[in-house]
N, CA, C and O atoms as a GROMACS GRO file, in nm:
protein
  500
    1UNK      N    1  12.616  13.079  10.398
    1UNK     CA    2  12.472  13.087  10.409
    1UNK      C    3  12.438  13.214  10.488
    1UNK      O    4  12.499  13.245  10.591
    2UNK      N    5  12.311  13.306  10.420
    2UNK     CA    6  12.334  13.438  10.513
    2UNK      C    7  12.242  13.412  10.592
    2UNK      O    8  12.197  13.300  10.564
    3UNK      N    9  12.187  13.460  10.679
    3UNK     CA   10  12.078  13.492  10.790
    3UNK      C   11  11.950  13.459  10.763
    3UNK      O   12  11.876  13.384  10.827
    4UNK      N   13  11.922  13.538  10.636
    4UNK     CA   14  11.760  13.523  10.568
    4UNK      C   15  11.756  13.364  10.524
    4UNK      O   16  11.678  13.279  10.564
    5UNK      N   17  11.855  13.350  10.436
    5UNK     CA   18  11.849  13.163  10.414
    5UNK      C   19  11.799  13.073  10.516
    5UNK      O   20  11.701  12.999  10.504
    6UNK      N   21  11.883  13.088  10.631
    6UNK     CA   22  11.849  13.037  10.770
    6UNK      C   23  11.752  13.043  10.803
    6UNK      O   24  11.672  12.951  10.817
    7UNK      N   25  11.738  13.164  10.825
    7UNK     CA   26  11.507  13.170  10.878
    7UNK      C   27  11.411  13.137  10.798
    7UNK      O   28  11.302  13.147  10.853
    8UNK      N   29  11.404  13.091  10.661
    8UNK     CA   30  11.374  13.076  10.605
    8UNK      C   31  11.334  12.937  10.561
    8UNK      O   32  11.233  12.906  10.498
    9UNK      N   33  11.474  12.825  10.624
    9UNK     CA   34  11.462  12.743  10.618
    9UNK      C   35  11.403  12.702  10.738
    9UNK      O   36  11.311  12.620  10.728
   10UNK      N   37  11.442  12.748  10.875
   10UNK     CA   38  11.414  12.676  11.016
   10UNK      C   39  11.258  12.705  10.975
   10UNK      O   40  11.180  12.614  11.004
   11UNK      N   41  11.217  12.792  10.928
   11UNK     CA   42  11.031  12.852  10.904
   11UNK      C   43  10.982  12.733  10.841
   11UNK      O   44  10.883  12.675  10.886
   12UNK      N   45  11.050  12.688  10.731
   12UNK     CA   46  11.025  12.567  10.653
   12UNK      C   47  10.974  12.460  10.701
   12UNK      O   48  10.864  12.410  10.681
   13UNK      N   49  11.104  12.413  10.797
   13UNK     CA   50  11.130  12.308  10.863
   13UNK      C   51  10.986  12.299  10.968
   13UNK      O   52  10.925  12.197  11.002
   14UNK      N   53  10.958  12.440  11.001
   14UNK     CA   54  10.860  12.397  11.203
   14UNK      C   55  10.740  12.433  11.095
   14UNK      O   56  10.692  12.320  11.086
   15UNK      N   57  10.671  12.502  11.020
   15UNK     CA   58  10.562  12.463  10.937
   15UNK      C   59  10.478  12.401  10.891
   15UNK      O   60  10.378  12.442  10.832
   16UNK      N   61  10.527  12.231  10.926
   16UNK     CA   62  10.413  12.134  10.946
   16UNK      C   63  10.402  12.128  11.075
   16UNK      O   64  10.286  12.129  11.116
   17UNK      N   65  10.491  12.122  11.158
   17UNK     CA   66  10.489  12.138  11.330
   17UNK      C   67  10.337  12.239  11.360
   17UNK      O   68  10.223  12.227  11.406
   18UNK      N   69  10.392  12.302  11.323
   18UNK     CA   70  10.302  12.422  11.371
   18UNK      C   71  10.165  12.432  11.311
   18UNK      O   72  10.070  12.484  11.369
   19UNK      N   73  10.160  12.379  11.191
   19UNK     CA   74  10.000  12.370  11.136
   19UNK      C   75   9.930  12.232  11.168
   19UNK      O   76   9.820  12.210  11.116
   20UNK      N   77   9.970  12.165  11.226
   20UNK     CA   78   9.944  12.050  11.306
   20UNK      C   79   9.897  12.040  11.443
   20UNK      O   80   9.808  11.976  11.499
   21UNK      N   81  10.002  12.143  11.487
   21UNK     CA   82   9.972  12.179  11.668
   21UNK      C   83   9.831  12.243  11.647
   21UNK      O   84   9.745  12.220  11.732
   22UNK      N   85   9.804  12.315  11.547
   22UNK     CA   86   9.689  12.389  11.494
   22UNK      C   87   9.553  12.317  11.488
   22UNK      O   88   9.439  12.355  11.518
   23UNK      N   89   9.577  12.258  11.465
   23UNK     CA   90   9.464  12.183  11.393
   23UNK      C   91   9.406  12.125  11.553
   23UNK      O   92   9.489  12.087  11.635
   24UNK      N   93   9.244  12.121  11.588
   24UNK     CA   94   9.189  12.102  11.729
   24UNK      C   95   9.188  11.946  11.710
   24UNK      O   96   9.197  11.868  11.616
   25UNK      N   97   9.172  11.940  11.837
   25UNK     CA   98   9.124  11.751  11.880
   25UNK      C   99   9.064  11.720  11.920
   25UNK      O  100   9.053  11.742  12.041
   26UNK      N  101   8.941  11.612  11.827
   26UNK     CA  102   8.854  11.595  11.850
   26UNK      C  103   8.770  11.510  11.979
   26UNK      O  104   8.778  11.392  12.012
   27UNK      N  105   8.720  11.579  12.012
   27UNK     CA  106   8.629  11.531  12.176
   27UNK      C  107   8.495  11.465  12.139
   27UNK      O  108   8.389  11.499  12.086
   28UNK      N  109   8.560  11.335  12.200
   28UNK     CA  110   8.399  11.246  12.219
   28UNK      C  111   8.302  11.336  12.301
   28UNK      O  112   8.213  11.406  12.252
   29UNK      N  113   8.338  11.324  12.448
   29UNK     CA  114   8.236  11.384  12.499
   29UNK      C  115   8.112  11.522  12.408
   29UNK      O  116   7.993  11.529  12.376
   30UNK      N  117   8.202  11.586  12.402
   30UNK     CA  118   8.140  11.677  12.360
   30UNK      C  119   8.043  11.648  12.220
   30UNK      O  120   7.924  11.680  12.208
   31UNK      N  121   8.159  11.556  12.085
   31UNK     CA  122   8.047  11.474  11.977
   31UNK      C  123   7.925  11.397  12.067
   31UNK      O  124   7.821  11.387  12.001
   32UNK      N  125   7.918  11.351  12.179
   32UNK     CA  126   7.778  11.296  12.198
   32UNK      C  127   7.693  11.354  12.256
   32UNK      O  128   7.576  11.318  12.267
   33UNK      N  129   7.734  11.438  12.292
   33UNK     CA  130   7.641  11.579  12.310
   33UNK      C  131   7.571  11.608  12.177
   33UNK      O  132   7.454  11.580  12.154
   34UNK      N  133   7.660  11.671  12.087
   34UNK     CA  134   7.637  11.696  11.936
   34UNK      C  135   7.494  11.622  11.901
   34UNK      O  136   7.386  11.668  11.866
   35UNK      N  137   7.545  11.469  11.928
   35UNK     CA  138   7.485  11.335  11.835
   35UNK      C  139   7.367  11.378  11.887
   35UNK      O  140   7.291  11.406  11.794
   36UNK      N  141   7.302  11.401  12.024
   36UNK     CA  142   7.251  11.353  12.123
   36UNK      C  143   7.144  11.453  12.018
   36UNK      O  144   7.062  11.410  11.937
   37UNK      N  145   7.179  11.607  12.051
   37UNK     CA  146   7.091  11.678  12.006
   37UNK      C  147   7.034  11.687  11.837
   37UNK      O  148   6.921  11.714  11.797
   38UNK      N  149   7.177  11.651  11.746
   38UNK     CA  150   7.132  11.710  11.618
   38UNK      C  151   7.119  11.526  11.494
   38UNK      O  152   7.082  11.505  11.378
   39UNK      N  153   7.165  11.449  11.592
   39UNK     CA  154   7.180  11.307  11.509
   39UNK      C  155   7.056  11.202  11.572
   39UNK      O  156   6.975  11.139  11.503
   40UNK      N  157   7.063  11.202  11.674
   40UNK     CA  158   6.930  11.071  11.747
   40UNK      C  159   6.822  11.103  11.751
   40UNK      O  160   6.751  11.010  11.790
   41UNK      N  161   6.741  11.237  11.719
   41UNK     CA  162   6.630  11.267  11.705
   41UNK      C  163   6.557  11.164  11.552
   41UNK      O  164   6.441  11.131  11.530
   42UNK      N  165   6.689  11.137  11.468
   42UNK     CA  166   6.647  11.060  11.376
   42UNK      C  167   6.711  10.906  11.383
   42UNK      O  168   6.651  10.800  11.363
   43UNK      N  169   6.827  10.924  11.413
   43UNK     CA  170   6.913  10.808  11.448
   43UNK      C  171   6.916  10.745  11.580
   43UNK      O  172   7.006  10.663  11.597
   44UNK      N  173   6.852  10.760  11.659
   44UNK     CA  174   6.853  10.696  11.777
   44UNK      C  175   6.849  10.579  11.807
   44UNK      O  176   6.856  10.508  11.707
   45UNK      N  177   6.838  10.503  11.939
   45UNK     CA  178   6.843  10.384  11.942
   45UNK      C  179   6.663  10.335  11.918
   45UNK      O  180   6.632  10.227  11.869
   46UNK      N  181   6.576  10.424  11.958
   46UNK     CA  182   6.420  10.379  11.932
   46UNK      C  183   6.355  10.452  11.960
   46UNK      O  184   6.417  10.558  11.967
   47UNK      N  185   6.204  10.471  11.996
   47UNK     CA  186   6.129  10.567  12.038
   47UNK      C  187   6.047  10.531  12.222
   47UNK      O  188   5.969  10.606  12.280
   48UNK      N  189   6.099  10.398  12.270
   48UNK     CA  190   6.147  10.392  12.412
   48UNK      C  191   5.981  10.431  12.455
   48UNK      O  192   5.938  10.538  12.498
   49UNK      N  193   5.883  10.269  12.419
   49UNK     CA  194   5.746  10.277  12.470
   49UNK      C  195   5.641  10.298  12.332
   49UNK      O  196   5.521  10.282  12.353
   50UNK      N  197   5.683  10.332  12.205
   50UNK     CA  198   5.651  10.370  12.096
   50UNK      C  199   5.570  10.176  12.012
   50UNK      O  200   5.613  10.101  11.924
   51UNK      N  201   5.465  10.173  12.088
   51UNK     CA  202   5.468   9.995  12.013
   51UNK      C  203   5.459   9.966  11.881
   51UNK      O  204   5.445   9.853  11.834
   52UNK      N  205   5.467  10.075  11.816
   52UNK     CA  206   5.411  10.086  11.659
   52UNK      C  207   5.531  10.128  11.601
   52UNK      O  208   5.523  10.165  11.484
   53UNK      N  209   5.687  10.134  11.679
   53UNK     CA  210   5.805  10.150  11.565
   53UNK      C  211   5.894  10.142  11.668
   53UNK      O  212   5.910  10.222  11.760
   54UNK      N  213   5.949  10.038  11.646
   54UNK     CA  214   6.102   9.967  11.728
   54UNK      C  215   6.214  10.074  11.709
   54UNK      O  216   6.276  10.105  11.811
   55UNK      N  217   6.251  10.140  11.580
   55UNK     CA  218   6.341  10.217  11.524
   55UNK      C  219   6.272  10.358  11.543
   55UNK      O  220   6.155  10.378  11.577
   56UNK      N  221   6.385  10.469  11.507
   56UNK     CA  222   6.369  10.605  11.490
   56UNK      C  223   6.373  10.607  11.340
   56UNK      O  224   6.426  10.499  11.311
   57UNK      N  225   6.337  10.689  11.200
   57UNK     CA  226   6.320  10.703  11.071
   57UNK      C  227   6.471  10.640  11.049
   57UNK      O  228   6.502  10.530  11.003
   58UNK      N  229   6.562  10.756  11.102
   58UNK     CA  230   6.690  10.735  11.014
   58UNK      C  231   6.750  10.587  11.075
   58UNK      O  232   6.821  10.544  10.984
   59UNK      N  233   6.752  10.507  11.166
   59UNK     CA  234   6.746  10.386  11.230
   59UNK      C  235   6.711  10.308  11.129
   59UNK      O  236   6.784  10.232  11.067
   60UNK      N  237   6.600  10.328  11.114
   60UNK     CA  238   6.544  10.171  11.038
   60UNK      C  239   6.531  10.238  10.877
   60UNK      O  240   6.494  10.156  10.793
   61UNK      N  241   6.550  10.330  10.844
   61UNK     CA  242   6.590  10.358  10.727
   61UNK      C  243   6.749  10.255  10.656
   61UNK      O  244   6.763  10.182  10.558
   62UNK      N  245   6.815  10.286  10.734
   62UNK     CA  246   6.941  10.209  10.731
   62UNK      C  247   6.948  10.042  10.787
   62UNK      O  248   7.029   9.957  10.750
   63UNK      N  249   6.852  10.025  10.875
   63UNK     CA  250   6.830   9.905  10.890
   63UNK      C  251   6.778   9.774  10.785
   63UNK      O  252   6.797   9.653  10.784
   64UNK      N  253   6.682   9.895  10.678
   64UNK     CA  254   6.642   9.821  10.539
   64UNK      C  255   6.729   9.848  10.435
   64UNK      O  256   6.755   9.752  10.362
   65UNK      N  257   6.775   9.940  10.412
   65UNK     CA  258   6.910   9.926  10.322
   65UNK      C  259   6.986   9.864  10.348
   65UNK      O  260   7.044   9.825  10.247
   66UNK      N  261   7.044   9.808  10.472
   66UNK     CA  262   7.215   9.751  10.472
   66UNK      C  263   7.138   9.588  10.512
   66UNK      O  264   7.219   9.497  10.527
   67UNK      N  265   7.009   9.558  10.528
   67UNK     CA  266   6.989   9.431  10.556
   67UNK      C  267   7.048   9.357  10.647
   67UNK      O  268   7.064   9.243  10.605
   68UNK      N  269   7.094   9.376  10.774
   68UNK     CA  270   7.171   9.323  10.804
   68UNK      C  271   7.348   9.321  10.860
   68UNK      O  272   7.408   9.280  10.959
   69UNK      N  273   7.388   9.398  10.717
   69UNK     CA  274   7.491   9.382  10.638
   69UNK      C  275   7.605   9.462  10.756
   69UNK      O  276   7.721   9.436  10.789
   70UNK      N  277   7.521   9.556  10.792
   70UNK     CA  278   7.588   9.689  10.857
   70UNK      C  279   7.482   9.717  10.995
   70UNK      O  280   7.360   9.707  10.990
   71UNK      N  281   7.569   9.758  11.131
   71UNK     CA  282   7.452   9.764  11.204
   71UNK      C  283   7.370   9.900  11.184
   71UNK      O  284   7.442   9.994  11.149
   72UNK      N  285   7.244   9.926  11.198
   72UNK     CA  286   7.145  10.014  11.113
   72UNK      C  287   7.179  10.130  11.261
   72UNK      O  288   7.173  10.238  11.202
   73UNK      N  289   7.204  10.161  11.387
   73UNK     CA  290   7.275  10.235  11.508
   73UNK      C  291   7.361  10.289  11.447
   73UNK      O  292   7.436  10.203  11.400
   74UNK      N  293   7.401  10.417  11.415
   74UNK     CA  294   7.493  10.481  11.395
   74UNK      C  295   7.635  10.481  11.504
   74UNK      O  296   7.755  10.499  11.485
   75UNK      N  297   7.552  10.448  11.625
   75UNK     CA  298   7.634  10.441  11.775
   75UNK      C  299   7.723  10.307  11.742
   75UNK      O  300   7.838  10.302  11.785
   76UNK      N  301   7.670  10.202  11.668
   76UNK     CA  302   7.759  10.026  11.648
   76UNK      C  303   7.843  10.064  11.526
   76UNK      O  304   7.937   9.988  11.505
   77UNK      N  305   7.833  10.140  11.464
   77UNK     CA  306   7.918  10.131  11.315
   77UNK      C  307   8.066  10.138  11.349
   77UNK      O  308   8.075  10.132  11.472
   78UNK      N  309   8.194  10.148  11.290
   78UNK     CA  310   8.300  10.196  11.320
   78UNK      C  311   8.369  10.195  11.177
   78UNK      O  312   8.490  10.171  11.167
   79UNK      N  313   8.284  10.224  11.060
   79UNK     CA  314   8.310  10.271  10.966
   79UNK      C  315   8.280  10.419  10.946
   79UNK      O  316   8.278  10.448  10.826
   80UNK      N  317   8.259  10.514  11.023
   80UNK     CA  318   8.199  10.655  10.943
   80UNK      C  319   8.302  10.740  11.045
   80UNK      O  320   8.264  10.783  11.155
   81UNK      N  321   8.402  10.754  11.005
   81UNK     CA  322   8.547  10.857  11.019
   81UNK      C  323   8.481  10.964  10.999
   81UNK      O  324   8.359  10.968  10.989
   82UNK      N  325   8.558  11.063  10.992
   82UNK     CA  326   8.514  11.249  10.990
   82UNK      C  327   8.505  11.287  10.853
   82UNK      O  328   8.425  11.374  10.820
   83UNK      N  329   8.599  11.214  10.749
   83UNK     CA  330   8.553  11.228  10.608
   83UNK      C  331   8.436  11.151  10.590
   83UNK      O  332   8.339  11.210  10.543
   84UNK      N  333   8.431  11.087  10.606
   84UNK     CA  334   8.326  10.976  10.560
   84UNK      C  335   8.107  11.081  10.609
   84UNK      O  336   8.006  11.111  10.545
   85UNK      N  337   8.143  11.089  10.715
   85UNK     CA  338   8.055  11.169  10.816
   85UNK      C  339   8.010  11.317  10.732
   85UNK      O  340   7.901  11.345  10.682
   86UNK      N  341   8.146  11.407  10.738
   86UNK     CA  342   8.122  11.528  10.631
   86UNK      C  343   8.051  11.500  10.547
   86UNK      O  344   7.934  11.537  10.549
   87UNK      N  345   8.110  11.413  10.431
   87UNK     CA  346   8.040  11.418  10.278
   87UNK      C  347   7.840  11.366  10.289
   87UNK      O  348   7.756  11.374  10.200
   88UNK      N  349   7.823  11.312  10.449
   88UNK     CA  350   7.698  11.266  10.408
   88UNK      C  351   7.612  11.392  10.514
   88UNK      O  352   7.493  11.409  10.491
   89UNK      N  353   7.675  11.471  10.623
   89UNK     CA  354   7.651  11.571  10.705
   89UNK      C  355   7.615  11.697  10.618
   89UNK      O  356   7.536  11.785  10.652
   90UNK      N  357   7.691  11.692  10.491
   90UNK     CA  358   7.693  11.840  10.447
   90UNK      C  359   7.628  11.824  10.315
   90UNK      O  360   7.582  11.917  10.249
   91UNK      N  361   7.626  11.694  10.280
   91UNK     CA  362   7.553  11.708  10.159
   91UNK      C  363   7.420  11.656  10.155
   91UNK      O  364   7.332  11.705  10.084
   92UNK      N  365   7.402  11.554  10.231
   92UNK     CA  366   7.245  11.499  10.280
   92UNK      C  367   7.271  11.363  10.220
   92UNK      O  368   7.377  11.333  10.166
   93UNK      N  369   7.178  11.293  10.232
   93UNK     CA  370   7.115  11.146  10.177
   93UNK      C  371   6.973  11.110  10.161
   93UNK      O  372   6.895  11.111  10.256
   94UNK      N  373   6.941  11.076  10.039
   94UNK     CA  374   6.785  11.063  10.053
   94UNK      C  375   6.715  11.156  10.133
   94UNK      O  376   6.714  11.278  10.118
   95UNK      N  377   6.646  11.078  10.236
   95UNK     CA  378   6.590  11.175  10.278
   95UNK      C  379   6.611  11.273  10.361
   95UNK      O  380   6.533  11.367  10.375
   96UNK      N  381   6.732  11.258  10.430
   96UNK     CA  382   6.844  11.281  10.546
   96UNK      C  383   6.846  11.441  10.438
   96UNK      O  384   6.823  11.451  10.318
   97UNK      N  385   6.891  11.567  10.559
   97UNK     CA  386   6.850  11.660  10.477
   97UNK      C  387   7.034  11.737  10.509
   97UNK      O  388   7.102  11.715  10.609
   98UNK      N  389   7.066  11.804  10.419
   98UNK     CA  390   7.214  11.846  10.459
   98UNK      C  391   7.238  11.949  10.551
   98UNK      O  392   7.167  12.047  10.534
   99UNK      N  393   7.336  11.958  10.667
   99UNK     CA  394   7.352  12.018  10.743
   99UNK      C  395   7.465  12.146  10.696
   99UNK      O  396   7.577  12.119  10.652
  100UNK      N  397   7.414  12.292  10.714
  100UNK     CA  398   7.542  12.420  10.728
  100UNK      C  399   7.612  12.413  10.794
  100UNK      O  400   7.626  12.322  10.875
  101UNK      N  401   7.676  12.506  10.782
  101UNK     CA  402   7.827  12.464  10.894
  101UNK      C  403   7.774  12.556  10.970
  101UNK      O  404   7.843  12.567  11.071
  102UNK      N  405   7.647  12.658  10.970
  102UNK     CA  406   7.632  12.737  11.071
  102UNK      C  407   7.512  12.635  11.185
  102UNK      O  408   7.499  12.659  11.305
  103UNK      N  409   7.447  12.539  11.122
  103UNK     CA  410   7.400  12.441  11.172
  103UNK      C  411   7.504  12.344  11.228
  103UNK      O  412   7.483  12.320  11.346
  104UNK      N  413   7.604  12.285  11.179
  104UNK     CA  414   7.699  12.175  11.245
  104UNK      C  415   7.831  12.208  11.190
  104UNK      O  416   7.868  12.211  11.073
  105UNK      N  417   7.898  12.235  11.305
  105UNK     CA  418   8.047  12.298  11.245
  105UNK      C  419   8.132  12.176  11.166
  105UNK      O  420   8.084  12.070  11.128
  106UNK      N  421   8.262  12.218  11.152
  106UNK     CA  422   8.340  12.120  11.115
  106UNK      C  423   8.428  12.053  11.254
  106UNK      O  424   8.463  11.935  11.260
  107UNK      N  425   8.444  12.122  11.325
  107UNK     CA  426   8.481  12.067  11.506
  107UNK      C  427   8.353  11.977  11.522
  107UNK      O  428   8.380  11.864  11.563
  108UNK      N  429   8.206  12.004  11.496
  108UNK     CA  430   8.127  11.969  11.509
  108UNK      C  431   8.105  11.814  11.488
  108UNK      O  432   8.057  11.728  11.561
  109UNK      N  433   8.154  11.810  11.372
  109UNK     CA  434   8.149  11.640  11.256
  109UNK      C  435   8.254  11.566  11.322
  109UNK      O  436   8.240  11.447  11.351
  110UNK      N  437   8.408  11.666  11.359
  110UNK     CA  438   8.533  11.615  11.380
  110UNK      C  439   8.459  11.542  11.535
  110UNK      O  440   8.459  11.419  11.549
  111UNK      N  441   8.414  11.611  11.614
  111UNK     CA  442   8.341  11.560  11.786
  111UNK      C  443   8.265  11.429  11.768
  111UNK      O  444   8.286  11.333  11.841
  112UNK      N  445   8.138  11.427  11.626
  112UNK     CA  446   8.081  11.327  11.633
  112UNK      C  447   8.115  11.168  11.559
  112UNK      O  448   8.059  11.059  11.562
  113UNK      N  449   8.256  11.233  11.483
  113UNK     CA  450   8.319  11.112  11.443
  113UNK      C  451   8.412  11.046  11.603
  113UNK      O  452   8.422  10.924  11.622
  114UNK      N  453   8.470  11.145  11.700
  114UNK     CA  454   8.550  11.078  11.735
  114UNK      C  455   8.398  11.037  11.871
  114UNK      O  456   8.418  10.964  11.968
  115UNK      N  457   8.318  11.076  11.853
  115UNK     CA  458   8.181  10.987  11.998
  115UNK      C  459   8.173  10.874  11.910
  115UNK      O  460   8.247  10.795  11.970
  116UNK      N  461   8.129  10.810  11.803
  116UNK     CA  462   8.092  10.744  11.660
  116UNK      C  463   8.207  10.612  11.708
  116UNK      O  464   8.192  10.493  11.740
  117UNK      N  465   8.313  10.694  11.696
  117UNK     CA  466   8.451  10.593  11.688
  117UNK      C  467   8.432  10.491  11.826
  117UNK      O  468   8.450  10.369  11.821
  118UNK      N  469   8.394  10.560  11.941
  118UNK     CA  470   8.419  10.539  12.078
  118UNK      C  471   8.284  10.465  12.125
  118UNK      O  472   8.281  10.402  12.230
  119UNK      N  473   8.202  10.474  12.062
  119UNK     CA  474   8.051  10.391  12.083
  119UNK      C  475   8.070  10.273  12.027
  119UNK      O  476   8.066  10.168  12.092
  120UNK      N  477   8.092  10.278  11.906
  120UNK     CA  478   8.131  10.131  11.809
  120UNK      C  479   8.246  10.072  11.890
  120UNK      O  480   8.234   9.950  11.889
  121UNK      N  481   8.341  10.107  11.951
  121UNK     CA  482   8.441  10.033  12.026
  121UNK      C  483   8.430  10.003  12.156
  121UNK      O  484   8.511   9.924  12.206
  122UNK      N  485   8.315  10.068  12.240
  122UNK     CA  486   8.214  10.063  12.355
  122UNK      C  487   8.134   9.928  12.357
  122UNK      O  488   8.127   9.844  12.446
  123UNK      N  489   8.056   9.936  12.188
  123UNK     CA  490   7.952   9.824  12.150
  123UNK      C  491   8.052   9.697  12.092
  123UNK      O  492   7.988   9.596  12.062
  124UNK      N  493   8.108   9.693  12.085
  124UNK     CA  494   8.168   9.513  12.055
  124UNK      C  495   8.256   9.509  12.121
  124UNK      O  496   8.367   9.516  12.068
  125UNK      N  497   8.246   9.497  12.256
  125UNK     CA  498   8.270   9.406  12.386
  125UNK      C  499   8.152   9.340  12.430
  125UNK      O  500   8.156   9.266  12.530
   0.00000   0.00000   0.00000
């Protein structure tokens, strides 16, 4: 086996290593920051003194679609992972309007899935 074979392979071998070490990790703190500013203006928990709407739009938007079914708090869910989050962040919903990545990065989605993850596991205790 000559030399080049060798490096070639050890390159092989640490290549998922290394595009892994790569890849950032995602921070709650910082996703509820995110949420705080670019998600609860619609999703929030309410409008806090508002006697004419218990919910925020995107709140009780989801509160009449899922009936029930699903809690209508984006903060109680612990279904909406970072894929799940992207496809509805970047492409929109109804009326929900789609976000750029120069508007919400992809660290951005990755932060507010892992605050998302950590609220829903916060909220059922």
């Amino acid at each position: 086996m000559n030399k080049l074979t060798v490096v070639v392979a050890v390159l092989a071998a640490a290549l998922p290593l290394l595009l892994s070490a790569a890849e950032p990790v995602a921070d709650a703190a910082a996703g509820k920051q995110v949420f705080q500013l670019r998600c609860a203006p619609c999703h929030g928990a309410g409008r806090g003194g508002d006697p004419g709407r218990e919910m925020l739009p995107g709140t009780d938007a989801l509160r009449i679609k899922y009936k029930g079914a699903l809690p209508a708090l984006l903060e109680q869910r612990s279904d909406l992972p970072e894929p799940v989050l992207r496809v509805y962040l970047r492409h929109g919903s109804w009326s929900m309007p789609a976000f750029r990545k120069t508007e919400l990065s992809d660290v951005d989605i990755a932060n507010i899935a892992a605050y998302l993850a950590l609220s829903a596991r916060s909220s059922a205790h």
